[in-house]
DRENTORKOL-356921 format. One record per residue (C-alpha): residue number from 0; residue in three letters; x, y, z. Coordinates in steps of 0.5 Angstrom, whole numbers, plus 500, padded with zeros to 3 digits. Example, Ala and Ser with C-alpha at 12.3 -4.5 7.8 and 13.67 -1.06 7.14 Angstrom:
! DRENTORKOL-356921
<pt><n>0</n><res>ALA</res><x>525</x><y>491</y><z>516</z></pt>
<pt><n>1</n><res>SER</res><x>527</x><y>498</y><z>514</z></pt>
END
This chain:
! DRENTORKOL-356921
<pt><n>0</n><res>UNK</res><x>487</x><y>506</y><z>520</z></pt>
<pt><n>1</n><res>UNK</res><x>484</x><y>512</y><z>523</z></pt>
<pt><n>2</n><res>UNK</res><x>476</x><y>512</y><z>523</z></pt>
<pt><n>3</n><res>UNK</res><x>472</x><y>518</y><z>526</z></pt>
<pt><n>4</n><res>UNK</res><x>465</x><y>521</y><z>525</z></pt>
<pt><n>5</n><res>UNK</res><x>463</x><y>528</y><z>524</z></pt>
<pt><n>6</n><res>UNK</res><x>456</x><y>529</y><z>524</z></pt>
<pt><n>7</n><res>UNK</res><x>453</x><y>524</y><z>520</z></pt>
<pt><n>8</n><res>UNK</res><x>459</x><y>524</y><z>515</z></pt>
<pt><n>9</n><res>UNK</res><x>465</x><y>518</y><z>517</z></pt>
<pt><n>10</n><res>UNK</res><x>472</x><y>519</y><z>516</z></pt>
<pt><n>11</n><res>UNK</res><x>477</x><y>515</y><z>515</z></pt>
<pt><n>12</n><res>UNK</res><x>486</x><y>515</y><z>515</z></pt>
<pt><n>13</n><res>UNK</res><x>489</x><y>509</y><z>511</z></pt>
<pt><n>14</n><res>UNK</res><x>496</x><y>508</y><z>511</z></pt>
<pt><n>15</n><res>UNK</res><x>500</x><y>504</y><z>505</z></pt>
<pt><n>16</n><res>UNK</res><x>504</x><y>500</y><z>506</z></pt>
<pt><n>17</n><res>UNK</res><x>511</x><y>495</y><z>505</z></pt>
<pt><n>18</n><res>UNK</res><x>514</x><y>489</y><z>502</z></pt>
<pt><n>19</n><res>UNK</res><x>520</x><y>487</y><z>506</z></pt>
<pt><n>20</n><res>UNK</res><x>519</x><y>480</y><z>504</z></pt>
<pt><n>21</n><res>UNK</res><x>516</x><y>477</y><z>498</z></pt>
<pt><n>22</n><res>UNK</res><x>515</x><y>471</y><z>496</z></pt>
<pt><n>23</n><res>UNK</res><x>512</x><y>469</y><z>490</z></pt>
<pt><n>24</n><res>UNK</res><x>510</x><y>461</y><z>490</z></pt>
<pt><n>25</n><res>UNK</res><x>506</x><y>459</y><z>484</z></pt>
<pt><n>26</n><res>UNK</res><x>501</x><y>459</y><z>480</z></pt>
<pt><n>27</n><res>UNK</res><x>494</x><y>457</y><z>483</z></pt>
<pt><n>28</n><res>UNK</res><x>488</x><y>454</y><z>480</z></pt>
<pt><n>29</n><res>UNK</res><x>484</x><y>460</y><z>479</z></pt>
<pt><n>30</n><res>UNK</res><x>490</x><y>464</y><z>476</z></pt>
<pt><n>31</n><res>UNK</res><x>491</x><y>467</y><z>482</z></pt>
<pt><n>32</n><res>UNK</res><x>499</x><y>467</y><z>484</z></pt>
<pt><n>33</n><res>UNK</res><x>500</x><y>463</y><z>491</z></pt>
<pt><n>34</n><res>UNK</res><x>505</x><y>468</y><z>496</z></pt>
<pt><n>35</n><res>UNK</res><x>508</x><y>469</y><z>502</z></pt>
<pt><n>36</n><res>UNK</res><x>510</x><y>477</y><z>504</z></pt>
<pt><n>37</n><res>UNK</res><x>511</x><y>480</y><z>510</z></pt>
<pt><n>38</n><res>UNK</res><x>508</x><y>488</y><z>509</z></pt>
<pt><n>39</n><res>UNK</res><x>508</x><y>493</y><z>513</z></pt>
<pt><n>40</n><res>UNK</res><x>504</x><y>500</y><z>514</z></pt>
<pt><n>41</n><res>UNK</res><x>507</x><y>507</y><z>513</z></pt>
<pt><n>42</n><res>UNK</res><x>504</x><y>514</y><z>515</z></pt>
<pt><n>43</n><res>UNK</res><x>503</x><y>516</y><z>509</z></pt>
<pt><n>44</n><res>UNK</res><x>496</x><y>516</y><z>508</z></pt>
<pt><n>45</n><res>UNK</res><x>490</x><y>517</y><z>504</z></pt>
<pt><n>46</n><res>UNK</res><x>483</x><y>520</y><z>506</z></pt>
<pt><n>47</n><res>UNK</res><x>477</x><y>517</y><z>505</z></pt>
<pt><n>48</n><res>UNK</res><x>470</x><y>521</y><z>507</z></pt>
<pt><n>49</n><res>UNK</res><x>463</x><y>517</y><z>507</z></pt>
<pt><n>50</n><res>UNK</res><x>457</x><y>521</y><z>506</z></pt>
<pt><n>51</n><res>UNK</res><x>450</x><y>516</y><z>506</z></pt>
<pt><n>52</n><res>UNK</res><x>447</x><y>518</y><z>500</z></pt>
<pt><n>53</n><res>UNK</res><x>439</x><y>516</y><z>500</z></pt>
<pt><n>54</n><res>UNK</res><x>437</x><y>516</y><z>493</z></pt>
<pt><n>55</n><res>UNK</res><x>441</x><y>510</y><z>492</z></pt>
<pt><n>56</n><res>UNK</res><x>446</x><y>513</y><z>488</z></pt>
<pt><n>57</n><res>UNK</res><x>455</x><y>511</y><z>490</z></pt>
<pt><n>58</n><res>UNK</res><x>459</x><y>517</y><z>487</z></pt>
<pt><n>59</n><res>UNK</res><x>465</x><y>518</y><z>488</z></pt>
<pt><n>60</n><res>UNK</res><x>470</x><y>525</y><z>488</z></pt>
<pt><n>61</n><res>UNK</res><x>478</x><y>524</y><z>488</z></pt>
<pt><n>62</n><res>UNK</res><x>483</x><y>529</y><z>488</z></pt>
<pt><n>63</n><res>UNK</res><x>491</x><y>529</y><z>489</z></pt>
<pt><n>64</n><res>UNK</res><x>492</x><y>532</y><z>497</z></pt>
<pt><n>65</n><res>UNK</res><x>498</x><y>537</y><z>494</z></pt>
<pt><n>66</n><res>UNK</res><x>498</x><y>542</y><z>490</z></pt>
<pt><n>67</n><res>UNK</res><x>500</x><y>541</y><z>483</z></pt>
<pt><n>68</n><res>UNK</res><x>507</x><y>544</y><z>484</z></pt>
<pt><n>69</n><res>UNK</res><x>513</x><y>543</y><z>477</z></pt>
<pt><n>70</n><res>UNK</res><x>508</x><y>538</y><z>475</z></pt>
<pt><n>71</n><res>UNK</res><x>509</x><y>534</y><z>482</z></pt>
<pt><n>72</n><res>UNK</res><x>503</x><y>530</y><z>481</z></pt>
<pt><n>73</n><res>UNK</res><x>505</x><y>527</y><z>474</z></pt>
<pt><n>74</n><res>UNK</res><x>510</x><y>523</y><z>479</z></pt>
<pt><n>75</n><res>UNK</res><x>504</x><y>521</y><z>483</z></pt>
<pt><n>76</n><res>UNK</res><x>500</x><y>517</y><z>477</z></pt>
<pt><n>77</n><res>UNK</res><x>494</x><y>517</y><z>474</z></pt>
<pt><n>78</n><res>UNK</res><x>488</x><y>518</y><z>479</z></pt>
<pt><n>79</n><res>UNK</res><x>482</x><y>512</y><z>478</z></pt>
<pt><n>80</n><res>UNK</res><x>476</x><y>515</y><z>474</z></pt>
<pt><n>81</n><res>UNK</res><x>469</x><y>514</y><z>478</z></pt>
<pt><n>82</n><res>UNK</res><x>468</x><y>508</y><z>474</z></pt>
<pt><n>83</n><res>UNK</res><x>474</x><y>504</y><z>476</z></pt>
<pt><n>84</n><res>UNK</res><x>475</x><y>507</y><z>483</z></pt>
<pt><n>85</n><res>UNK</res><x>476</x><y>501</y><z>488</z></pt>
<pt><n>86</n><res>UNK</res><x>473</x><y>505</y><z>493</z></pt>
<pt><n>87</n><res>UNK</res><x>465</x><y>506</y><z>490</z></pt>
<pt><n>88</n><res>UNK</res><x>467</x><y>499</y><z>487</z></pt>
<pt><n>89</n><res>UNK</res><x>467</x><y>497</y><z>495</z></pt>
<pt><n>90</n><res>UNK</res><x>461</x><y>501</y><z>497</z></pt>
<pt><n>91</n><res>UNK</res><x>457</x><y>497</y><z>491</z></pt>
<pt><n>92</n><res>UNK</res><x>459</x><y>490</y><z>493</z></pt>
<pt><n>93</n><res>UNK</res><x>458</x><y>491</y><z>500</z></pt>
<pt><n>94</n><res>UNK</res><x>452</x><y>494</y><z>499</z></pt>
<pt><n>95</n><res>UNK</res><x>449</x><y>489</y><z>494</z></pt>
<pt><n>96</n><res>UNK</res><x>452</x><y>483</y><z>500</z></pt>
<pt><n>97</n><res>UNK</res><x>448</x><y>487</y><z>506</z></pt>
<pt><n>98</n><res>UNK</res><x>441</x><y>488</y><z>502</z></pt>
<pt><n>99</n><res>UNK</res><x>442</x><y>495</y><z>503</z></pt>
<pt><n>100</n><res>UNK</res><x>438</x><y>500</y><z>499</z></pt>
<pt><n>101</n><res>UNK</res><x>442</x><y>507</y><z>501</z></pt>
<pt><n>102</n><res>UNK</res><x>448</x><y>509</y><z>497</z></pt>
<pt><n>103</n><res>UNK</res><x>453</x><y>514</y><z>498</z></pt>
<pt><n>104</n><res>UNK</res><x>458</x><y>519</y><z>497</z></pt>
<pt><n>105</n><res>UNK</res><x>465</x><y>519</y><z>497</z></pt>
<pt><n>106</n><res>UNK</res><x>470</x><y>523</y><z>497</z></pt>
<pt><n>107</n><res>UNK</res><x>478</x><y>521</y><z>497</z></pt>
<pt><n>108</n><res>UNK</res><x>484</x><y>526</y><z>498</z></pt>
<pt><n>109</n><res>UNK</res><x>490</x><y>522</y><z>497</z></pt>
<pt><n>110</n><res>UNK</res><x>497</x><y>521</y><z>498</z></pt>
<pt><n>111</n><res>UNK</res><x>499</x><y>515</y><z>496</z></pt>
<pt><n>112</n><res>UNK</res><x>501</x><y>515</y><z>489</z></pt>
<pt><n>113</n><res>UNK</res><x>498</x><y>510</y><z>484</z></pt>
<pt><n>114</n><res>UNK</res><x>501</x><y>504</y><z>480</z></pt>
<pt><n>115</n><res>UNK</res><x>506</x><y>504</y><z>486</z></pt>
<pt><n>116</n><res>UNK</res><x>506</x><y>497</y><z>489</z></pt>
<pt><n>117</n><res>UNK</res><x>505</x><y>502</y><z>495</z></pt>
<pt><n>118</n><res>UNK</res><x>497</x><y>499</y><z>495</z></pt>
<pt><n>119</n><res>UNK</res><x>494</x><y>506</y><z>495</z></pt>
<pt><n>120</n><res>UNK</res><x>488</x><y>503</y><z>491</z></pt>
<pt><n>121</n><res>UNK</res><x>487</x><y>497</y><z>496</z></pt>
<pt><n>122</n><res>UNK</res><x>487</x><y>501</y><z>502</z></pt>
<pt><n>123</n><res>UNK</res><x>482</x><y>505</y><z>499</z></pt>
<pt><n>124</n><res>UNK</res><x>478</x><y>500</y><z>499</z></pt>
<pt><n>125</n><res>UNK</res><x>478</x><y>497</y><z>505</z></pt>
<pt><n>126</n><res>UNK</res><x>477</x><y>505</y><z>509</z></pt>
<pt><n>127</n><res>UNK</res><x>471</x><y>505</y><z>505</z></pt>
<pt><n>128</n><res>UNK</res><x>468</x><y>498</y><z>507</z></pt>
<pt><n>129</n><res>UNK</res><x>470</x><y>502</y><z>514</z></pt>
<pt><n>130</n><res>UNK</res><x>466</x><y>507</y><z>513</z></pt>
<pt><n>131</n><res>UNK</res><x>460</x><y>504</y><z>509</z></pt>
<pt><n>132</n><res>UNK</res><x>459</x><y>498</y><z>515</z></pt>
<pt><n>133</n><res>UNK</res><x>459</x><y>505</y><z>520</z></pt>
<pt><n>134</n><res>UNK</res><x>455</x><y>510</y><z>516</z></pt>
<pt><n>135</n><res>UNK</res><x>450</x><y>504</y><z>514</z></pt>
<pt><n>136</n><res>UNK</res><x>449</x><y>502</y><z>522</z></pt>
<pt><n>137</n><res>UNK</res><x>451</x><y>495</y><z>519</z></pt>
<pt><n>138</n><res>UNK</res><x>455</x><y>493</y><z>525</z></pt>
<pt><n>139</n><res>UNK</res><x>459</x><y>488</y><z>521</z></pt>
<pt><n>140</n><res>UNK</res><x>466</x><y>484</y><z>525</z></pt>
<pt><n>141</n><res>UNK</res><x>472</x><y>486</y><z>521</z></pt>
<pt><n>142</n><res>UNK</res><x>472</x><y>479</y><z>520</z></pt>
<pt><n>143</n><res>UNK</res><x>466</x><y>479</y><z>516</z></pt>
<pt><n>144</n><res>UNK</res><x>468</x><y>485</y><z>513</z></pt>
<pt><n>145</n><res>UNK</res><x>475</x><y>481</y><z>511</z></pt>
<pt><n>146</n><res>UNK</res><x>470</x><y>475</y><z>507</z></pt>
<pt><n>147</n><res>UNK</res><x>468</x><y>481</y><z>502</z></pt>
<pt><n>148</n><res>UNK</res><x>476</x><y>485</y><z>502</z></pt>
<pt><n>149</n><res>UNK</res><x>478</x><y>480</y><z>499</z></pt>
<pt><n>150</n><res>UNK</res><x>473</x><y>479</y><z>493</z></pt>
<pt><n>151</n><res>UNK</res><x>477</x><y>487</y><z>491</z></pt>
<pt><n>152</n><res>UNK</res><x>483</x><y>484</y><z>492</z></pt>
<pt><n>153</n><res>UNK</res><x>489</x><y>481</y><z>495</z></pt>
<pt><n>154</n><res>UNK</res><x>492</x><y>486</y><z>499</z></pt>
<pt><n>155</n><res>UNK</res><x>485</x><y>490</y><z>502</z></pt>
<pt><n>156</n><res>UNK</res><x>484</x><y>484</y><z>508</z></pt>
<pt><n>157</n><res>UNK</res><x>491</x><y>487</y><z>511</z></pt>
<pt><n>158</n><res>UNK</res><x>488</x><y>494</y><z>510</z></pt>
<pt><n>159</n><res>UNK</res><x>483</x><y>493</y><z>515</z></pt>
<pt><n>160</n><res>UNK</res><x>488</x><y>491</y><z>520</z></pt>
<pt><n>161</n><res>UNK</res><x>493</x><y>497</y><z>517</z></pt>
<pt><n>162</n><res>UNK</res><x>498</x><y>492</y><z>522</z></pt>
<pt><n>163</n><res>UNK</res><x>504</x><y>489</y><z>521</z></pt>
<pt><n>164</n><res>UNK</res><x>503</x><y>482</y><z>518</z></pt>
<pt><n>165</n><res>UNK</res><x>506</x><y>476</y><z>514</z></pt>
<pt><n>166</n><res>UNK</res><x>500</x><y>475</y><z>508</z></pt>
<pt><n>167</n><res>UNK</res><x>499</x><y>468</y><z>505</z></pt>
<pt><n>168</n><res>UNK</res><x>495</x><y>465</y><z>500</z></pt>
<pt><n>169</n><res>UNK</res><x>493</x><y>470</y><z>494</z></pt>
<pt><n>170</n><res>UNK</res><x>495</x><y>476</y><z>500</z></pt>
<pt><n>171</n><res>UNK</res><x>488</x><y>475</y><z>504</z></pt>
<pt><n>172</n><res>UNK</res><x>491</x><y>470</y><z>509</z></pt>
<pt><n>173</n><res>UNK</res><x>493</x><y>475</y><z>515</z></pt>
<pt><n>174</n><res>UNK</res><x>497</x><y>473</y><z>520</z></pt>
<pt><n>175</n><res>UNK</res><x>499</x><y>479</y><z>525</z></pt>
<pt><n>176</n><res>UNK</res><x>506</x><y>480</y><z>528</z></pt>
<pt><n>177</n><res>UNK</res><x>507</x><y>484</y><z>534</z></pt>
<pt><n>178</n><res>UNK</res><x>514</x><y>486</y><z>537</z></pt>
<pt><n>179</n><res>UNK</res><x>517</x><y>489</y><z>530</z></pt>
<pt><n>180</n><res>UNK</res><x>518</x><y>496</y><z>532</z></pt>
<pt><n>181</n><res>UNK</res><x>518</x><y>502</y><z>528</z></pt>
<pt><n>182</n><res>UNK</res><x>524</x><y>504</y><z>522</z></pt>
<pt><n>183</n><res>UNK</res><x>525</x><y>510</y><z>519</z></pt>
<pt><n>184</n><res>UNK</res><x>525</x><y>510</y><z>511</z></pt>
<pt><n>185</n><res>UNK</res><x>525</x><y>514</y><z>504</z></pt>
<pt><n>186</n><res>UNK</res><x>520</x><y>512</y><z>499</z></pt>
<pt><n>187</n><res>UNK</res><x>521</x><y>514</y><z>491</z></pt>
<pt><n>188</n><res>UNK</res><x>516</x><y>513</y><z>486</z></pt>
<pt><n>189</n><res>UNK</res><x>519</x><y>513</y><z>480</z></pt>
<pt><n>190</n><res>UNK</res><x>516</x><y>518</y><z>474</z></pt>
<pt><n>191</n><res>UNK</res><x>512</x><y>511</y><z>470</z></pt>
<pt><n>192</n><res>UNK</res><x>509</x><y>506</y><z>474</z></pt>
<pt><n>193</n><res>UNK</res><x>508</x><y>498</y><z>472</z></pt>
<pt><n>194</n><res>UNK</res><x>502</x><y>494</y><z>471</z></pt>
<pt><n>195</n><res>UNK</res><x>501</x><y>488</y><z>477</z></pt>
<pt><n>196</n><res>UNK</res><x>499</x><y>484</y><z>472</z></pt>
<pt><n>197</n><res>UNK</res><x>505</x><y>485</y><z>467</z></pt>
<pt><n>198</n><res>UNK</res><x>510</x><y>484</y><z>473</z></pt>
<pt><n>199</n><res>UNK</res><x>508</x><y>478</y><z>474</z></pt>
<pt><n>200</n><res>UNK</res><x>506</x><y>475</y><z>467</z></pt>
<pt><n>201</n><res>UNK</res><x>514</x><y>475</y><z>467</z></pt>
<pt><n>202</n><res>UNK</res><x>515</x><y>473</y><z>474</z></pt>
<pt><n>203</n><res>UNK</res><x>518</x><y>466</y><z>475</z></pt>
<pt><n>204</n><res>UNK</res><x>514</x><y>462</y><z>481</z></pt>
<pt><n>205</n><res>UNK</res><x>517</x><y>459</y><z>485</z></pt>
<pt><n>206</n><res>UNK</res><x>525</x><y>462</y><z>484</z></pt>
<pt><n>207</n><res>UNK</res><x>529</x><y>463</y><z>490</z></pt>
<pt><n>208</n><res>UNK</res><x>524</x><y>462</y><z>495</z></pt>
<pt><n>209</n><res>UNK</res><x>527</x><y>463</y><z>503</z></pt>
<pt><n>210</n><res>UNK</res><x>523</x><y>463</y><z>509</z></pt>
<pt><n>211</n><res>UNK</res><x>521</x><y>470</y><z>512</z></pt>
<pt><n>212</n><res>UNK</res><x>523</x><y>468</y><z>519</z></pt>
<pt><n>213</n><res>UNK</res><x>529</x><y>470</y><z>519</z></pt>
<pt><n>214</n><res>UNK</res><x>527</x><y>477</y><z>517</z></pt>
<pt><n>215</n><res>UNK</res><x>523</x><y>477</y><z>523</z></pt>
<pt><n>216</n><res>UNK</res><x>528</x><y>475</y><z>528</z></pt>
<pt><n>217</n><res>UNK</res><x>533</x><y>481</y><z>525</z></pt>
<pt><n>218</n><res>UNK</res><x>527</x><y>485</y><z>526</z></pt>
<pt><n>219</n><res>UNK</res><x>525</x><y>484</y><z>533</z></pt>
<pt><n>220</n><res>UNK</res><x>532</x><y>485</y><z>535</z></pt>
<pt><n>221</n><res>UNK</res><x>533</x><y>491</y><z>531</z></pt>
<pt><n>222</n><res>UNK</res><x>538</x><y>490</y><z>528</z></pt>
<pt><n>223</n><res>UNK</res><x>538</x><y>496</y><z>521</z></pt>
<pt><n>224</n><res>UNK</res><x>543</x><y>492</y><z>518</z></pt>
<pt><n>225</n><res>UNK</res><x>542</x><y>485</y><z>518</z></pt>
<pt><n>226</n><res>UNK</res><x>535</x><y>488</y><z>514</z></pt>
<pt><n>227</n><res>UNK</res><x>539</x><y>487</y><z>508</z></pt>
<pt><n>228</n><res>UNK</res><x>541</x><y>480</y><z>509</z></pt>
<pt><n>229</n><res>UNK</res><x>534</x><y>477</y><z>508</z></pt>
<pt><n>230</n><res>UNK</res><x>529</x><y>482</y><z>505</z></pt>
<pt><n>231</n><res>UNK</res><x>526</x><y>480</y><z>498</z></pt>
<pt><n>232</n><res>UNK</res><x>521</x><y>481</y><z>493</z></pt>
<pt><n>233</n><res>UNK</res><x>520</x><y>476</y><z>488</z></pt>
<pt><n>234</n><res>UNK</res><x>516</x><y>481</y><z>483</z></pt>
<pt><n>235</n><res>UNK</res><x>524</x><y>485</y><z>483</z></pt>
<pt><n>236</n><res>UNK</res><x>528</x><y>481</y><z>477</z></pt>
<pt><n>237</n><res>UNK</res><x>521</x><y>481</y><z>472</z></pt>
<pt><n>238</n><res>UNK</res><x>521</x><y>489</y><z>475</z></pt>
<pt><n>239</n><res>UNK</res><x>527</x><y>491</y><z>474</z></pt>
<pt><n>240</n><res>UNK</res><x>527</x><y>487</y><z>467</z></pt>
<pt><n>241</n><res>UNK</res><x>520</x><y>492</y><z>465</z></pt>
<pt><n>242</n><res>UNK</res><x>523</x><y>498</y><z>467</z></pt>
<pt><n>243</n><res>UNK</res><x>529</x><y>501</y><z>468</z></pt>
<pt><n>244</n><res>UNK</res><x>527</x><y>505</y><z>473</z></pt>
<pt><n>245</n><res>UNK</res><x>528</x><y>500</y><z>479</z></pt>
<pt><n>246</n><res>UNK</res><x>535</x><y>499</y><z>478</z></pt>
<pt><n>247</n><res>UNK</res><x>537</x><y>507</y><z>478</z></pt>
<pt><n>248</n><res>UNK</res><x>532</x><y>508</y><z>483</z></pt>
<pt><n>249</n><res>UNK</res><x>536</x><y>502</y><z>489</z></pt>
<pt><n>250</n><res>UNK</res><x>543</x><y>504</y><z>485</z></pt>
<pt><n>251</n><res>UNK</res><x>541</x><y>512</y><z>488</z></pt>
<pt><n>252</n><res>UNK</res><x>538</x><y>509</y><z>495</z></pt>
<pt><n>253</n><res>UNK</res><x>544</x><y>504</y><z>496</z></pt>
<pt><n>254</n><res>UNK</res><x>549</x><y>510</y><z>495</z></pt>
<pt><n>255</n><res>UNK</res><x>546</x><y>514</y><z>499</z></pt>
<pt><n>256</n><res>UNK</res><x>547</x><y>510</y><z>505</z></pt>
<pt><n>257</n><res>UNK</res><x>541</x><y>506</y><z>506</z></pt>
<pt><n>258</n><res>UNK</res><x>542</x><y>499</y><z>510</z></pt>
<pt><n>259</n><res>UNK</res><x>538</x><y>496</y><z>505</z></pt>
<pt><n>260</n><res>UNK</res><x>533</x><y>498</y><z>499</z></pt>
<pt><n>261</n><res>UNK</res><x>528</x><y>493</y><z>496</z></pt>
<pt><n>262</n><res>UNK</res><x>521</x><y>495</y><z>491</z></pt>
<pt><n>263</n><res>UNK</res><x>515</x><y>494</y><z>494</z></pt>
<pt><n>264</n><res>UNK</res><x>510</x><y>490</y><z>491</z></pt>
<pt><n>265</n><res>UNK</res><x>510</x><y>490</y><z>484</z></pt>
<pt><n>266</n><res>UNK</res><x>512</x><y>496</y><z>484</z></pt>
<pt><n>267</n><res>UNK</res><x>515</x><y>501</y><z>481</z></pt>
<pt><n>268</n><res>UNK</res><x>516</x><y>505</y><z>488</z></pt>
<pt><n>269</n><res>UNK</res><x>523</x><y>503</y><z>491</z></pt>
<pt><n>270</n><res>UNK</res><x>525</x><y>504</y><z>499</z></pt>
<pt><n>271</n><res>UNK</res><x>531</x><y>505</y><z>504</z></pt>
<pt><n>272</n><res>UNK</res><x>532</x><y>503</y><z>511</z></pt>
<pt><n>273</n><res>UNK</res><x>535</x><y>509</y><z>514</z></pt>
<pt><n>274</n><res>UNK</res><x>538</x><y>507</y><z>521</z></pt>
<pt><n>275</n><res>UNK</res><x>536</x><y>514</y><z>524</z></pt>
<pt><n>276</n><res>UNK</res><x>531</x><y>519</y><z>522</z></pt>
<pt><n>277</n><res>UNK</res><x>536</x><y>525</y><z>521</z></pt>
<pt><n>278</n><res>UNK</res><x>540</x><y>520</y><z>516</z></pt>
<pt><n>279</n><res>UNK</res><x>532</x><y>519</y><z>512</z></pt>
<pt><n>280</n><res>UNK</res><x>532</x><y>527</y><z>512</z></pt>
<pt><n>281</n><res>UNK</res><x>538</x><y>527</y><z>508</z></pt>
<pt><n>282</n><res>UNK</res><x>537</x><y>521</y><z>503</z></pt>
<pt><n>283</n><res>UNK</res><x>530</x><y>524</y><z>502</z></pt>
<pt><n>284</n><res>UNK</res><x>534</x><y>530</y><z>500</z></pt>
<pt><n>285</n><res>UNK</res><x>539</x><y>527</y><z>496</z></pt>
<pt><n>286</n><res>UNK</res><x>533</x><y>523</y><z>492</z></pt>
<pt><n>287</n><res>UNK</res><x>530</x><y>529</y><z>490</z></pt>
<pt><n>288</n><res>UNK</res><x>536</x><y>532</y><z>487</z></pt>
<pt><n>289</n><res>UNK</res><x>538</x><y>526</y><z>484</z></pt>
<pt><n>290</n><res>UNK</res><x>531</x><y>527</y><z>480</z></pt>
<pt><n>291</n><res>UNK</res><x>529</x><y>520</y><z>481</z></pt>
<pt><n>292</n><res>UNK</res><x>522</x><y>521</y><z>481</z></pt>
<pt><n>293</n><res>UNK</res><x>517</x><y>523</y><z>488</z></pt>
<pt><n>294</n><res>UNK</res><x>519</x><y>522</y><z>494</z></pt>
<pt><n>295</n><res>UNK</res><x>517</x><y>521</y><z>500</z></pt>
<pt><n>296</n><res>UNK</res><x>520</x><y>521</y><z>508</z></pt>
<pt><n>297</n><res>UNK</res><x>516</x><y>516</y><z>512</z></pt>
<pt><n>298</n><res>UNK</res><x>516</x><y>512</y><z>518</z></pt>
<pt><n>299</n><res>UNK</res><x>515</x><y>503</y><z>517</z></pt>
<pt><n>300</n><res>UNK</res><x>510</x><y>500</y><z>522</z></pt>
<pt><n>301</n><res>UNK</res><x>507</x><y>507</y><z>524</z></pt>
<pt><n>302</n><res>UNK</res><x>501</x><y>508</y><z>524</z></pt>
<pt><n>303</n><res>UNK</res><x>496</x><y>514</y><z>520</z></pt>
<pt><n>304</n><res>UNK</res><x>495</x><y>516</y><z>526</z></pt>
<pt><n>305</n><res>UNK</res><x>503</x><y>519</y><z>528</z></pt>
<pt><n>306</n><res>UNK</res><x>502</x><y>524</y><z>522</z></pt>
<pt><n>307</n><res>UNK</res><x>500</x><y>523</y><z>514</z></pt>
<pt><n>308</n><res>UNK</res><x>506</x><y>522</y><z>510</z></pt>
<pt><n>309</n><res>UNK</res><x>510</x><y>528</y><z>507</z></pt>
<pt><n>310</n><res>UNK</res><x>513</x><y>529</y><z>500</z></pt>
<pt><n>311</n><res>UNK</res><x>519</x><y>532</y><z>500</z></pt>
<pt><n>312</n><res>UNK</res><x>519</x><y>538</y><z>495</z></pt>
END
């Protein structure tokens, strides 16, 4: 996470993010599932600029950050329209918990493509409670900021921090975890996208639950190959089950070398782990040819400060 001023105006960088572990534990009470993920940010970002607005008003602008190029932002999803926007949603609440009589303008250019289970909607949340908390003078603590993130959403707490981290409870437990380095991937978002709520209507809780820590330990020693003994997503088999996508698109990254290939989140966006970037330029290019969708070519456990993310064309 990147936040800058310029003049009056507040500008944010926010990464999406990697599953490399899900596990999804129950059903709760309050309908919410119960899980254990270990997530990861990539420098792939999007851009969220904040102007205070005094007439009250929250307005929200959003654009795709590429040209339309053969119809190569079809592959990125559809853009959130002002009204179902998380981030104006964002600024509202916090307005509303902060007794703030201001509104805002916001502009959000993005990179991360929608109903990806790469949390692109989440993060823009979380930059705009960012940059509204800068832009109002509230000066609240990111802990306090984290108590409204998670009335948005599960994952928004963790794009506060933009830092590897096991997640627990519905996703807003943090947990931070240091020492786990930074790994080259290939990305692909397949051309249709799921809903959240679909996949884990057909999930099975509690199913082949193991533990992160051995995951954890592979990654701290390093070791690209062992990644792919102890990686899981939970939301994969009802996934896979929804779209044909999700196979074709592992089958295509295993084929070309990754070390290991996981969905993330509830997807459809798959992932590979590259041992060496020059071997990630190459699975990017043999993703695009195969035509299996958006890809991209990141670093995991990167910052948005490293660079912006980049499709492969």
């Amino acid at each position: 996470m990147v936040t800058f001023r310029s003049g009056s105006d507040v500008h944010v960088r926010v990464p999406a993010k990697l599953n490399l572990f899900f596990a999804v534990l129950g059903k709760r009470s309050d309908g919410f599932h119960e899980i254990e993920t270990l997530m990861a940010p990539i420098d792939l970002s999007d851009e969220l600029s904040f102007q205070l607005e005094t007439s009250g008003l929250v307005t929200v602008v959003c654009d795709w950050a590429t040209v339309n190029v053969r119809g190569s932002n079809a592959l990125l999803g559809e853009l959130p329209g002002a009204s179902v926007n998380l981030a104006a949603r964002a600024v509202r609440l916090l307005r509303q918990r902060a007794g703030v009589a201001h509104g805002a303008h916001i502009r959000l250019i993005k990179r991360i493509p929608a109903a990806s289970g790469l949390g692109g909607g989440s993060a823009d949340a979380a930059a705009a409670l960012l940059a509204a908390n800068i832009g109002w003078e509230l000066n609240w603590s990111r802990e306090r900021l984290a108590k409204v993130a998670g009335e948005l959403g599960s994952d928004v707490p963790f794009f506060l921090h933009s830092a590897w981290a096991v997640c627990r409870g519905r996703g807003e437990q943090i947990e931070p975890v240091d020492g786990l380095g930074v790994w080259h991937a290939v990305v692909v978002r397949p051309p249709a996208g799921l809903s959240t709520a679909e996949v884990y209507g057909d999930c099975q809780p509690g199913a082949a639950c193991p533990s992160v820590d051995p995951l954890l330990k592979v990654l701290r020693r390093g070791d690209a190959r062992g990644m792919g003994r102890f990686m899981t997503n939970g939301l994969q088999p009802a996934a896979e089950r929804l779209s044909p996508w999700i196979g074709r698109v592992l089958g295509e990254l295993r084929r070309f070398g990754c070390t290991a290939a996981q969905m993330s989140g509830s997807g459809t966006s798959c992932f590979g782990i590259c041992p060496t970037r020059r071997h990630a330029r190459r699975v990017a290019a043999q993703a695009k040819a195969r035509n299996v969708g958006r890809v991209f070519m990141v670093q995991m456990g990167a910052t948005a400060r490293s660079r912006s993310g980049f499709p492969v064309r």
